[in-house]
MDAnalysis code that builds the backbone (N, CA, C; Angstrom):
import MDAnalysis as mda
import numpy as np

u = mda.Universe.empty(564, n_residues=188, atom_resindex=np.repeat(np.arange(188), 3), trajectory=True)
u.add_TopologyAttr("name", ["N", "CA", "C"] * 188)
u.add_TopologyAttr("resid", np.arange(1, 189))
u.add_TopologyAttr("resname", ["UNK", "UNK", "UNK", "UNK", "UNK", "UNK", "UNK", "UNK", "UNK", "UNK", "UNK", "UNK", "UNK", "UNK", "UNK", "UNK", "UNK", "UNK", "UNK", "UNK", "UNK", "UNK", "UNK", "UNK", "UNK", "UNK", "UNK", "UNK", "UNK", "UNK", "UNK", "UNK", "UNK", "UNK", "UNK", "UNK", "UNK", "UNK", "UNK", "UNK", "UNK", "UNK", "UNK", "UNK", "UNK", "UNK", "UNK", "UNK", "UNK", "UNK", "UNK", "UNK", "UNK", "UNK", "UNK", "UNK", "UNK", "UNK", "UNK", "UNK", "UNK", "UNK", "UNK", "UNK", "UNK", "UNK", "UNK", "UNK", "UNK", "UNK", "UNK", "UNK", "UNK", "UNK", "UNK", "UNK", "UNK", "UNK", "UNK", "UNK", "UNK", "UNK", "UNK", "UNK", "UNK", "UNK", "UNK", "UNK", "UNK", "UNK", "UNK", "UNK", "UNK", "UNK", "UNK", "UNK", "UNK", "UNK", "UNK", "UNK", "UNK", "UNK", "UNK", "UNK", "UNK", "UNK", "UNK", "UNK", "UNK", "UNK", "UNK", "UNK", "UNK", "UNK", "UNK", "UNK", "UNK", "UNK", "UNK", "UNK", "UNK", "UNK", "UNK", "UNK", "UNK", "UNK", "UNK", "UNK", "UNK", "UNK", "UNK", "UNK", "UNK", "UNK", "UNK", "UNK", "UNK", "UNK", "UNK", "UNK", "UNK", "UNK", "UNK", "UNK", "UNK", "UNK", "UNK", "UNK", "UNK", "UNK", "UNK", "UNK", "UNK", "UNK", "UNK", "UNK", "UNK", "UNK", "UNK", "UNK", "UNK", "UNK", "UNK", "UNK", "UNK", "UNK", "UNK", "UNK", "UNK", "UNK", "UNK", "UNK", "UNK", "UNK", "UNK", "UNK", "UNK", "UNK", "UNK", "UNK", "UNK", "UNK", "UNK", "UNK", "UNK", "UNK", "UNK", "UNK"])
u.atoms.positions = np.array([
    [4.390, -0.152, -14.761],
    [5.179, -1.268, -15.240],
    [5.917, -1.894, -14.070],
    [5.700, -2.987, -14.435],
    [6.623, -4.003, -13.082],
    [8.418, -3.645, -13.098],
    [9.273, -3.360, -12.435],
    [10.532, -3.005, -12.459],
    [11.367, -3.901, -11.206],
    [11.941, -4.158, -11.925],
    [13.543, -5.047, -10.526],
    [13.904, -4.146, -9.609],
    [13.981, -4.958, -8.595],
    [14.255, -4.112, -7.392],
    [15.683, -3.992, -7.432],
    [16.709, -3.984, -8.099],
    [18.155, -3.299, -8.799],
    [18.104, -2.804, -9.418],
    [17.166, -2.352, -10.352],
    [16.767, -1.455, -11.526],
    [17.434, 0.182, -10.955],
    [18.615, 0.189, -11.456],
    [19.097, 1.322, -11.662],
    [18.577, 2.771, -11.872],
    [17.085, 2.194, -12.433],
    [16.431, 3.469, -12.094],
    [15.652, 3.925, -10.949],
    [15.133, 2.826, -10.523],
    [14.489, 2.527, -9.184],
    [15.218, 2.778, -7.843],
    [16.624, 2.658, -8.033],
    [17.467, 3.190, -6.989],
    [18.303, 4.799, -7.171],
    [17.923, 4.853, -8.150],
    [17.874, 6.669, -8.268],
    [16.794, 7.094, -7.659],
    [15.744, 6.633, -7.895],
    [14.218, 7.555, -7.769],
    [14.277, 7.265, -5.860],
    [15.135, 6.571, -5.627],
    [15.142, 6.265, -4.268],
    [16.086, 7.167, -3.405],
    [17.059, 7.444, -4.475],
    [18.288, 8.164, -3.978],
    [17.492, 10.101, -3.971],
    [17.123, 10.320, -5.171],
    [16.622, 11.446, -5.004],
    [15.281, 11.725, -4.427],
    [14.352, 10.811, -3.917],
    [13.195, 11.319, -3.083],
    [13.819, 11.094, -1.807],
    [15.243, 10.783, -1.564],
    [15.747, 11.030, 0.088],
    [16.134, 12.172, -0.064],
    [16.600, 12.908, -0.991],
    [17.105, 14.688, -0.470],
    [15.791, 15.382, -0.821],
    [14.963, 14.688, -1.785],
    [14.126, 16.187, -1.912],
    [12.454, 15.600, -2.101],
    [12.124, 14.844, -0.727],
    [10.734, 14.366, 0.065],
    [10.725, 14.858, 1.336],
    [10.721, 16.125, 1.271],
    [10.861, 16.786, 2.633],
    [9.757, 16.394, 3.777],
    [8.208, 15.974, 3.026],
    [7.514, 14.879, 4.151],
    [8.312, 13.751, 5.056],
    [8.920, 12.861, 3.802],
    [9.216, 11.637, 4.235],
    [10.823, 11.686, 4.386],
    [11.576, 12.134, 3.406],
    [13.345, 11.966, 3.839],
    [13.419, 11.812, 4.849],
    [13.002, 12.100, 6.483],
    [13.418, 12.134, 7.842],
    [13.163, 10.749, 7.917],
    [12.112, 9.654, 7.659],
    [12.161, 8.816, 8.292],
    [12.831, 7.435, 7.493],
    [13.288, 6.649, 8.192],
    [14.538, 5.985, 7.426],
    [13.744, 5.071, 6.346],
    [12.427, 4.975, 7.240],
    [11.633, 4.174, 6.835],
    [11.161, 3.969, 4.918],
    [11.569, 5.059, 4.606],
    [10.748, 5.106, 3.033],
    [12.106, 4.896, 2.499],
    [12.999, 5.566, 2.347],
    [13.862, 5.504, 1.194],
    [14.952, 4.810, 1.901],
    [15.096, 3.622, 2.215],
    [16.122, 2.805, 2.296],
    [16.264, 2.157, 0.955],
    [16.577, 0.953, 0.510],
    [16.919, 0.721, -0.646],
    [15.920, -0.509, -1.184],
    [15.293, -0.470, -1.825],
    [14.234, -1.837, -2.201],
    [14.537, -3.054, -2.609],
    [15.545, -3.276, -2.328],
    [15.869, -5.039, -2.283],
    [15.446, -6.044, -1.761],
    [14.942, -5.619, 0.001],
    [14.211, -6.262, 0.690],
    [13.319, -7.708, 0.237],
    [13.829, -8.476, 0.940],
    [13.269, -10.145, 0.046],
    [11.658, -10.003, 0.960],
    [10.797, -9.236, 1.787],
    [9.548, -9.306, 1.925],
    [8.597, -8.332, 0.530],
    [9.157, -7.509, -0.335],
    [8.827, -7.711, -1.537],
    [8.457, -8.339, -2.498],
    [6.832, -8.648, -2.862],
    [7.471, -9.397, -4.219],
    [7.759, -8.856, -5.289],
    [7.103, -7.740, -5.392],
    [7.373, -7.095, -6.755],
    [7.349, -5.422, -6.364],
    [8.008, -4.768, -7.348],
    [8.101, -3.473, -7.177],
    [7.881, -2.905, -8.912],
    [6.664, -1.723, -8.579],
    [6.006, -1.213, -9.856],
    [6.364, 0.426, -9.582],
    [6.403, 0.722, -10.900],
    [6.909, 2.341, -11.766],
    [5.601, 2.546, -12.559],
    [6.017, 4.292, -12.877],
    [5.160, 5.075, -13.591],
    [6.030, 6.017, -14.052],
    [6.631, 6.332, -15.353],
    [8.151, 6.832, -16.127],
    [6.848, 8.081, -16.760],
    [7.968, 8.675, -16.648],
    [7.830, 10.337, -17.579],
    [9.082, 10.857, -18.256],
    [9.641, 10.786, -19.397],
    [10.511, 11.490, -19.821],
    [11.876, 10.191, -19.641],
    [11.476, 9.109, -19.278],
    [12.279, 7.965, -19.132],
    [13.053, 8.179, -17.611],
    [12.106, 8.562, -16.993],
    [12.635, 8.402, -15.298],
    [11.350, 8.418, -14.420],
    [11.785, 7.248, -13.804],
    [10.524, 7.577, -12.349],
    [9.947, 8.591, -11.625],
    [8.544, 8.382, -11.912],
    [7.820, 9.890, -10.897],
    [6.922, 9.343, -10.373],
    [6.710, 8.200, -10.250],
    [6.042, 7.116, -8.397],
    [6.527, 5.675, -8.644],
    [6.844, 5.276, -7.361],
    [6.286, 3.842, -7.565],
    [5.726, 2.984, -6.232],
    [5.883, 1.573, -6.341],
    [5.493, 1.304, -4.769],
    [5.250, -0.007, -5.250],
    [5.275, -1.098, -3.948],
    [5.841, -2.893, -3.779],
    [4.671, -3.337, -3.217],
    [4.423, -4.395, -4.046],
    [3.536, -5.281, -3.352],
    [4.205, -6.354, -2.064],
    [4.047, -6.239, -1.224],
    [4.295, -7.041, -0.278],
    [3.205, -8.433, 0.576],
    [3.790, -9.193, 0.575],
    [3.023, -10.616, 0.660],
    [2.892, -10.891, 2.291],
    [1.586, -10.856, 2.523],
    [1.002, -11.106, 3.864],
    [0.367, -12.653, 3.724],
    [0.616, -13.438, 4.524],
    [0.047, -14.952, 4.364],
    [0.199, -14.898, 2.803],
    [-1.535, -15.628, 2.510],
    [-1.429, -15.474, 1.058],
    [-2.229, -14.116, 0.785],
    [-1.944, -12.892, 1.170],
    [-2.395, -12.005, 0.654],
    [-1.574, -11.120, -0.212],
    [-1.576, -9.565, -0.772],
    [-0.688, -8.758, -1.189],
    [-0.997, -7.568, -0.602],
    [-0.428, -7.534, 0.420],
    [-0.245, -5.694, -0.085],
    [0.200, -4.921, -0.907],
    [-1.248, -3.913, -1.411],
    [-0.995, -2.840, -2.287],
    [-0.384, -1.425, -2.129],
    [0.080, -0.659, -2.886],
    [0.874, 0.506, -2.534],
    [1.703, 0.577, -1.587],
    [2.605, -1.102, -1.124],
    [3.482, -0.929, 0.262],
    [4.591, 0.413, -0.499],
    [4.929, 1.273, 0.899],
    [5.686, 2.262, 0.336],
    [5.864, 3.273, -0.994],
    [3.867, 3.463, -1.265],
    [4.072, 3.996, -2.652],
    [4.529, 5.605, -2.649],
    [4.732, 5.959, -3.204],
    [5.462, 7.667, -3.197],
    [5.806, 8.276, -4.717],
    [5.536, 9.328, -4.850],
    [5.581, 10.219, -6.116],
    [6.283, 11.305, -5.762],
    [6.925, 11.522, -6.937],
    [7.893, 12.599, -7.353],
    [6.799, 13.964, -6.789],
    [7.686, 14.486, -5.560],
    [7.210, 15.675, -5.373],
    [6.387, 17.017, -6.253],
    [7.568, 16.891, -7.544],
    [7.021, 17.512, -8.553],
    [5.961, 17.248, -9.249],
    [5.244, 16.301, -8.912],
    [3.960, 15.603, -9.822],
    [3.384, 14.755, -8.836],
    [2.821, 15.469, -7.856],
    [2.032, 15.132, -6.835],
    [1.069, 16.252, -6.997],
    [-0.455, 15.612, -6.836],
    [-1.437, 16.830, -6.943],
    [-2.565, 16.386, -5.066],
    [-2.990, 17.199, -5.162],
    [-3.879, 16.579, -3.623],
    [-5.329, 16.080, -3.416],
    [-5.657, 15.243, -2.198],
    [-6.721, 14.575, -2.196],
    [-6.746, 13.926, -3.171],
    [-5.894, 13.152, -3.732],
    [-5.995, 11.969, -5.101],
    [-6.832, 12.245, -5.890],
    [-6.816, 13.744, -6.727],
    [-7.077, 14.466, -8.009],
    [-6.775, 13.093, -8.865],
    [-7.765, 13.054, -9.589],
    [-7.360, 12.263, -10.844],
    [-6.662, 13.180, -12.294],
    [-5.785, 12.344, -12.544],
    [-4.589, 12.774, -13.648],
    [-5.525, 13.091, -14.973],
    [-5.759, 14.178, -15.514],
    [-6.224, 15.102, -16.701],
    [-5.883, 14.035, -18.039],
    [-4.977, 13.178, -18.118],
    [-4.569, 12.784, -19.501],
    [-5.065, 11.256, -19.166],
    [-5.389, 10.499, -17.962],
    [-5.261, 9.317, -17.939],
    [-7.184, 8.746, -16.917],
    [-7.390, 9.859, -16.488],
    [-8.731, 9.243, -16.003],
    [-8.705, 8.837, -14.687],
    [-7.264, 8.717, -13.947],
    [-7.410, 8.175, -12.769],
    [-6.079, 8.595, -12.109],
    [-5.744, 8.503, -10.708],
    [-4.471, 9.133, -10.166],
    [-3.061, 7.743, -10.520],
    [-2.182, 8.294, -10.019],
    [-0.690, 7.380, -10.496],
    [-1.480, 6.527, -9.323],
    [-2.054, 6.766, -8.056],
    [-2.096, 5.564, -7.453],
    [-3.048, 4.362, -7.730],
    [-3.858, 4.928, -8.768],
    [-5.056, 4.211, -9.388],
    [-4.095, 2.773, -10.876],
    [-3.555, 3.828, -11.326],
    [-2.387, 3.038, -12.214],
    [-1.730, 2.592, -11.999],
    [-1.152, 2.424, -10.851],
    [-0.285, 1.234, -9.969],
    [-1.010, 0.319, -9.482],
    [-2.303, 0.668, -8.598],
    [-3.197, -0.639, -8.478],
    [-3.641, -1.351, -9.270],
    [-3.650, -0.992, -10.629],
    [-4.414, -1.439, -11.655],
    [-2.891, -2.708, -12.020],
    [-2.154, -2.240, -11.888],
    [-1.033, -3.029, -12.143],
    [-0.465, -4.160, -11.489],
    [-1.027, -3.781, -9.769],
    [-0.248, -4.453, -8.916],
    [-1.717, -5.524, -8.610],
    [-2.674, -5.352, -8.831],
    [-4.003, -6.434, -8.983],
    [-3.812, -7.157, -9.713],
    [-3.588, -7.233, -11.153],
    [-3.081, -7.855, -12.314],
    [-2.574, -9.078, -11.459],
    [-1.137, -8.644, -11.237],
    [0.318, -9.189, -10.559],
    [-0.350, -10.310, -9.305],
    [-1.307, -9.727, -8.266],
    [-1.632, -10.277, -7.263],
    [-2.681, -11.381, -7.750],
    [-2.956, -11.424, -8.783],
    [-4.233, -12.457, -9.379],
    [-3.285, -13.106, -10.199],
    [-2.384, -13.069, -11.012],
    [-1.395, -14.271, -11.691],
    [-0.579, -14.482, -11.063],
    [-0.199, -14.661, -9.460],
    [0.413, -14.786, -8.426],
    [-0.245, -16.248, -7.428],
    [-1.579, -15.654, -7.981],
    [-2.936, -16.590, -7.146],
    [-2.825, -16.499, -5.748],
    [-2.512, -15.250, -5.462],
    [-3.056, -14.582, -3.752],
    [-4.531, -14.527, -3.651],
    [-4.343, -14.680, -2.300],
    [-6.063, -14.608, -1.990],
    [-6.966, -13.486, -2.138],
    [-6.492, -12.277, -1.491],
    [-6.861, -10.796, -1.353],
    [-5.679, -10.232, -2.046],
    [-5.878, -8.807, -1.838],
    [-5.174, -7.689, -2.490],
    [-5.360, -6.335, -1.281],
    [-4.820, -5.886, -0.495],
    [-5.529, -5.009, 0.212],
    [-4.290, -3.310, 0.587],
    [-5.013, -2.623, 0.765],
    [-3.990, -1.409, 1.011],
    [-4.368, -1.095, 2.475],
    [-4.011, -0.410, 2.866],
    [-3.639, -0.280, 4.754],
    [-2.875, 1.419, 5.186],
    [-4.072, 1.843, 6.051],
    [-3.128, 3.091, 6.765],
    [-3.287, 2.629, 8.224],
    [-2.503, 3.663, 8.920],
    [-2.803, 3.761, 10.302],
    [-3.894, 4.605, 10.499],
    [-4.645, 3.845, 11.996],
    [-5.662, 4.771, 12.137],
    [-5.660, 6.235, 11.893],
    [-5.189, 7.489, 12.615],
    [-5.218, 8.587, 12.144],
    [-5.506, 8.464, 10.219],
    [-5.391, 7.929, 9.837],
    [-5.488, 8.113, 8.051],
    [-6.829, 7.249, 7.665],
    [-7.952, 6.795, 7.845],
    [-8.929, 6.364, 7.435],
    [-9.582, 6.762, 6.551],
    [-9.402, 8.701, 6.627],
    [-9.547, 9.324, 5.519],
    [-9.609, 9.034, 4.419],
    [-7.782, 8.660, 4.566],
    [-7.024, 8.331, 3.092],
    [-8.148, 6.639, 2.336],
    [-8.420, 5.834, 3.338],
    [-8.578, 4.860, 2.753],
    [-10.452, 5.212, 2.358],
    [-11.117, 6.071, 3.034],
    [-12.358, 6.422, 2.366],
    [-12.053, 6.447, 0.929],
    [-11.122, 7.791, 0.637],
    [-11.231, 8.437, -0.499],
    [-10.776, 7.490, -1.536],
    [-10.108, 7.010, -1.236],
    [-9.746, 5.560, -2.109],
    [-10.781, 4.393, -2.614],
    [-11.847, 3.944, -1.419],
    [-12.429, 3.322, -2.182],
    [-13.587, 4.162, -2.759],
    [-13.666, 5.139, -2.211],
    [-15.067, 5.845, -3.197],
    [-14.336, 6.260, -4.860],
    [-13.213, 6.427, -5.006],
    [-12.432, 6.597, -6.037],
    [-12.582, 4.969, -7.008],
    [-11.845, 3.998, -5.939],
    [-11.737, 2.786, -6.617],
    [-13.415, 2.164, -7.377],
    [-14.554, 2.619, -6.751],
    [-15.581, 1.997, -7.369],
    [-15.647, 2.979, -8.208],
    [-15.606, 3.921, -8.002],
    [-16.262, 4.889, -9.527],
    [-15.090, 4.204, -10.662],
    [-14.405, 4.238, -10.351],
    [-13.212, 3.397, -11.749],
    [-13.730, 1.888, -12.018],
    [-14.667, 1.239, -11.132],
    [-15.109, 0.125, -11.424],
    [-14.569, -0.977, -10.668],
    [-13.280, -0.581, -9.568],
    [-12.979, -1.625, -9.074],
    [-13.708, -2.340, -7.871],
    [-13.783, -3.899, -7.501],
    [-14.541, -4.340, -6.281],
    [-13.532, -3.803, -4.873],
    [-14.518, -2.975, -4.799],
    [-13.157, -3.181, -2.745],
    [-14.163, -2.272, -1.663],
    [-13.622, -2.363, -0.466],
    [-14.817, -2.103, 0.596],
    [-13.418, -2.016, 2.059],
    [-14.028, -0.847, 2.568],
    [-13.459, -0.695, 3.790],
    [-13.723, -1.499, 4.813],
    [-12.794, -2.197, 5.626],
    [-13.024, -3.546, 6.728],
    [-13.430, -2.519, 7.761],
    [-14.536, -3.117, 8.642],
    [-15.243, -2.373, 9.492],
    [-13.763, -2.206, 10.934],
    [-13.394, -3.744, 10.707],
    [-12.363, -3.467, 11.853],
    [-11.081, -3.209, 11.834],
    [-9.555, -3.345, 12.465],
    [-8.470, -3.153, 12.346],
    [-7.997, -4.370, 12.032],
    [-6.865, -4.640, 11.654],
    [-6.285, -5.605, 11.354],
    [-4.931, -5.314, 11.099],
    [-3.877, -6.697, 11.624],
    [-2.149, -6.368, 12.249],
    [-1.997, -6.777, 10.950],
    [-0.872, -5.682, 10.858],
    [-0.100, -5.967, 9.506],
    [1.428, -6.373, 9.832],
    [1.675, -6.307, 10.931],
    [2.996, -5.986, 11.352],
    [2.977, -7.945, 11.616],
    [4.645, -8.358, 11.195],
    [4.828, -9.735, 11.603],
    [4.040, -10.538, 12.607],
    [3.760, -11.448, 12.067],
    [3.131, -12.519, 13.362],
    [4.276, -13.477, 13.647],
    [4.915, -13.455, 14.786],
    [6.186, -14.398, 15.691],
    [5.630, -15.126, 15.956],
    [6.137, -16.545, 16.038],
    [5.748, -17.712, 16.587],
    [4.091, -17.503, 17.363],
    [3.389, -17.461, 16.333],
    [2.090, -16.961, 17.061],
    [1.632, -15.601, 18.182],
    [2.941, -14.979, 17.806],
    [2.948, -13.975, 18.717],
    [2.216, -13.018, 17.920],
    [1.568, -11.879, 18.606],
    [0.986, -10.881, 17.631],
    [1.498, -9.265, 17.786],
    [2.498, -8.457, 16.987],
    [3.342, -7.472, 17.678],
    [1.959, -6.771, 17.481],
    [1.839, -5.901, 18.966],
    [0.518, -5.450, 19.532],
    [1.053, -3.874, 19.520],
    [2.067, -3.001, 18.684],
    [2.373, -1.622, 18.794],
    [0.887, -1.345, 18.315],
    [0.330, 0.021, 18.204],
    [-0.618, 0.574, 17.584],
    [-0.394, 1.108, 16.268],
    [0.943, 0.973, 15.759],
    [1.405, 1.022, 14.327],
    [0.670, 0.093, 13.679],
    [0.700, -0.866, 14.330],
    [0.623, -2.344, 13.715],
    [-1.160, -2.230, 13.215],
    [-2.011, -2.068, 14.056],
    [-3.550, -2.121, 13.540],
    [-3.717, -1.372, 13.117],
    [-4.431, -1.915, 11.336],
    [-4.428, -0.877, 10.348],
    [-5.847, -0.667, 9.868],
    [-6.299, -0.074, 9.484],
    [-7.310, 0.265, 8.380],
    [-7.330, -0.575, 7.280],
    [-8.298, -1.292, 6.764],
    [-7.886, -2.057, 5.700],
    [-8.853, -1.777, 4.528],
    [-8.641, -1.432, 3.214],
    [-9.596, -1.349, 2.277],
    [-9.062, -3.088, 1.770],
    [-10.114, -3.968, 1.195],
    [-10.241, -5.028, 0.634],
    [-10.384, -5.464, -0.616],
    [-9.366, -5.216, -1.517],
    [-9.715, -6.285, -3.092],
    [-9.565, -7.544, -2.813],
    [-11.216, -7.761, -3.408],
    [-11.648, -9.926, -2.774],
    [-10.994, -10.448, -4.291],
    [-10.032, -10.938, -4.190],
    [-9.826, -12.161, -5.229],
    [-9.963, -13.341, -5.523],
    [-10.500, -13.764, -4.271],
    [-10.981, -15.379, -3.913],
    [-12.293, -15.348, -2.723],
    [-12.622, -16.370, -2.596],
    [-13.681, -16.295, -1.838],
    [-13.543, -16.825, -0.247],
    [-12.160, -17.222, -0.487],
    [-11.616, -17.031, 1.275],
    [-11.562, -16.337, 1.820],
    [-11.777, -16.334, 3.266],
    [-11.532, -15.428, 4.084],
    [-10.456, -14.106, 4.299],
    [-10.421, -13.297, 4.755],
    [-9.367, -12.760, 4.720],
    [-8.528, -12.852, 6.245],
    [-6.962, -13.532, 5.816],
    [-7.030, -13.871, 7.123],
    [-5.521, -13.240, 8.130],
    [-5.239, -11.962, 8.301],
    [-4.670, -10.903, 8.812],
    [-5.617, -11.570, 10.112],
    [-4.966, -11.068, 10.809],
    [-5.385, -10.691, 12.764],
    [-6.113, -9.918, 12.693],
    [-7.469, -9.900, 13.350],
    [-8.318, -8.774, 13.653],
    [-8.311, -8.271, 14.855],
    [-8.414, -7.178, 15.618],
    [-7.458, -6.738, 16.761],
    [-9.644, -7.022, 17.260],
    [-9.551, -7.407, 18.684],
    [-10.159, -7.635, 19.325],
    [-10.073, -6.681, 20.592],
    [-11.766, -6.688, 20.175],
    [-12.174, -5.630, 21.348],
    [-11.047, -5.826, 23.102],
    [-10.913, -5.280, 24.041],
    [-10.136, -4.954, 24.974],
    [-11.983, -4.911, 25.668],
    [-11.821, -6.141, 27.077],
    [-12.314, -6.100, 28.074],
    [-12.551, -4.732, 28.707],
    [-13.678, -4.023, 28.682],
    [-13.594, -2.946, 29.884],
    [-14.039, -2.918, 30.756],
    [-13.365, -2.440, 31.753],
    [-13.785, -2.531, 33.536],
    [-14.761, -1.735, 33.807],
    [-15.580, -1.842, 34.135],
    [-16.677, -1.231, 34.788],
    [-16.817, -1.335, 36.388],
    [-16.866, 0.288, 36.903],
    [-16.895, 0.817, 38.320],
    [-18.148, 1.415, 38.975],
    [-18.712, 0.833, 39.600],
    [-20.210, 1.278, 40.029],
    [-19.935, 1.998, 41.201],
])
């Protein structure tokens, strides 16, 4: 379900996966507070009438990123994106399903999720997951900056070039920075 980024519950589930996300609590990066105006929307998954994942679509050009900052209640986290016994698919499958919706009555171009290299893994298992559920998406052969583009500037950290799995919602291009091959010197 789509939820306000003041949603009182949403800033609990924020407050308590900072003491007890012993992966992530260290970095400031996840559980700061979701107000952030590069959000557009921020989606939940309730058990017992409290949050146990959620995660923000965030707007690239006209694209969305999917699962920006998604995270689940420690306690109801299973591994290698096990699909959920009662529902057919994992919480992260039910948030995409939600946050696609959102990104198509939005009228974004793409829809796409993103790791850093070391994690390519993660984005295999995802789309071999996402087609067996029926969804269209496909791993981008190359990298692509997710990180701000400045006055045409392109921030060039290696954070920044990501892995990209692709939901096509339009038949435009997809148009993120594609990190370009690096000249190599050759010594005879």
């Amino acid at each position: 379900m789509i939820i306000g980024n003041n949603d009182p519950k949403l800033l609990d589930f924020f407050s308590y996966m900072a003491k007890n996300d012993k992966s992530r609590s260290s970095d400031p990066y996840w559980y700061t507070m979701p107000q952030d105006e590069k959000y557009l929307a921020w989606f939940a998954i309730e058990k017992d009438s409290k949050i146990i994942a959620c995660s923000a679509v965030q707007k690239f050009q006209n694209c969305g990123r999917i699962l920006t900052r998604f995270c689940i209640d420690p306690l109801h986290r299973t591994k290698n994106m096990q699909q959920n016994k009662h529902s057919g698919s994992t919480y992260a499958f039910q948030i995409v399903e939600e946050q696609l919706m959102f990104c198509k009555l939005v009228e974004l171009d793409h829809a796409f999720f993103s790791t850093e290299n070391s994690r390519i893994g993660v984005i295999k298992r995802h789309v071999k997951i996402a087609k067996n559920l029926g969804y269209n998406c496909k791993l981008l052969e190359d990298r692509y900056n997710t990180c701000s583009v400045v006055n045409e500037d392109i921030n060039e950290s290696s954070k920044c070039w990501q892995n990209i799995c692709l939901y096509p919602l339009s038949n435009k291009i997809f148009s993120l920075p594609k990190e370009q091959l690096k000249d190599i010197e050759c010594k005879f």
